[in-house]
C-alpha positions, 0 to 999 in steps of 0.5 A: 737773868736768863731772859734778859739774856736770850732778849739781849741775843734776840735783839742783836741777832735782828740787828746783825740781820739788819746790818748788810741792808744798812750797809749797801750804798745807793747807785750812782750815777757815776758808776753807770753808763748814760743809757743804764742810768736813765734806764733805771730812773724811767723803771723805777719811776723814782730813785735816789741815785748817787751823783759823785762822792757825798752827792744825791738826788732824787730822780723822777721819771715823769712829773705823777712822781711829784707832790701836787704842787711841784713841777719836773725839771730835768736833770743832766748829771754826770754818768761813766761816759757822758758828763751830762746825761738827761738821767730823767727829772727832779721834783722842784717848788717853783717861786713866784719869780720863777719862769717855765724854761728850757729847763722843764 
């Protein structure tokens, strides 16, 4: 019975150390400024970032962040001071009816 208890205490000390980790939320965007918010995505390389309320998206810096087969697009989402700012690219499967664009 004792071991049952000290192995009921170990598992919810780890868990308890584990909850303030689980309970940071992500950056967003719309808490950043323009600048900050491309700043971060170019220092990390890759980044999930809020974008406004439920909101996300993962953010390249460049397309060596992507799988083999998906290109880089970029990507304008609202930051504190612009509702369009270029934060930097997302990884996108292009289709067969697909054309390269303004957009990559």
């Amino acid at each position: 019975m004792r071991k049952r208890a000290i192995l009921i205490c170990a598992v919810g000390t780890a868990l308890g150390a584990t909850a303030p980790a689980l309970a940071q939320g992500r950056p967003s965007t719309t808490a950043m400024n323009c600048a900050q918010a491309a700043r971060l995505v170019a220092a990390r390389g890759a980044i999930v970032l809020g974008t406004g309320g439920p909101t996300y998206d993962r953010f390249v810096r460049d397309r060596s962040f992507c799988e083999p087969t998906e290109i880089a697009r970029r990507a304008f989402r609202p930051t504190r001071d612009n509702p369009e700012c270029l934060v930097g690219y997302t990884c996108y499967e292009p289709g067969n009816d697909d054309w390269l664009g303004s957009d990559f």
